[in-house]
C-alpha positions in Angstrom: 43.1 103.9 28.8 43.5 105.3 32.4 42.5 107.7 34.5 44.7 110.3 35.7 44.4 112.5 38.6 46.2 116.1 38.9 46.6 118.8 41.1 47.8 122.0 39.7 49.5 124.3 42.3 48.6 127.8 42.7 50.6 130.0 40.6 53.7 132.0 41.7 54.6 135.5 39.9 57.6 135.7 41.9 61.0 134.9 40.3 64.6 133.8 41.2 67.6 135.0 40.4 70.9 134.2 41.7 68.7 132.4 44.7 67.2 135.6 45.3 63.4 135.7 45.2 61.8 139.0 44.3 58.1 140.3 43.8 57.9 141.4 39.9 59.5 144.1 38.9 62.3 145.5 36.2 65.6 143.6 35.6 67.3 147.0 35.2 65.9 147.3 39.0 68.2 144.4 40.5 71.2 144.9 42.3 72.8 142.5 40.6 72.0 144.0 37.3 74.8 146.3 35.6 72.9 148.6 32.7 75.5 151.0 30.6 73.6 153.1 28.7 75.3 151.8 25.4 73.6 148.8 25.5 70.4 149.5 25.7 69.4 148.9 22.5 67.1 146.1 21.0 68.2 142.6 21.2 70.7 143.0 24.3 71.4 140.1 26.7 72.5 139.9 29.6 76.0 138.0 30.4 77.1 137.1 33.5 80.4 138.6 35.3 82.0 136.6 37.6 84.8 139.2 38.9 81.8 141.2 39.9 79.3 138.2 40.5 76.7 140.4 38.4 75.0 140.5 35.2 75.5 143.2 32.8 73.3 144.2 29.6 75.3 144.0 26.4 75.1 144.3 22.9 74.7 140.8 21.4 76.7 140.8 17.8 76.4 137.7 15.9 79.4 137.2 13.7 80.1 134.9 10.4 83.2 132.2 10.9 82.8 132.0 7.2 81.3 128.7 6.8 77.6 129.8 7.2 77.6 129.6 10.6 77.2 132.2 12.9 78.8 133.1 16.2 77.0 135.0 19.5 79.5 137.4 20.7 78.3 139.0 24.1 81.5 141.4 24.5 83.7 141.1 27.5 84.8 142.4 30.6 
């Protein structure tokens, strides 16, 4: 058996997104975060737009292709 060294780096609470680093805060806070007040509701995700290069907070609806499997429909633009 061997001996391994490590070095663990000092950790970051800092975040990117779309190679934009940010201190912590709310997504809804972004500018590159579209929030209409229909989606908020429990289990929306955000989908990416890229005619308006943002993200926008939709309602996720799972729907049946009737052969037990389920399909993740985000909604559209």
């Amino acid at each position: 058996m061997s001996d391994f060294k490590v070095k663990l780096s000092p950790t970051n609470t800092s975040f990117t997104l779309k190679n934009t680093t940010v201190s912590p805060t709310r997504l809804d806070t972004l500018n590159d975060v579209s929030e209409p007040d229909a989606a908020k509701v429990d289990g929306a995700i955000l989908i990416y737009d890229a005619d308006s290069d943002t993200y926008v907070l939709s309602q996720a609806v799972f729907e049946s292709d009737g052969n037990g499997n389920y399909i993740l429909k985000g909604g559209g633009f």
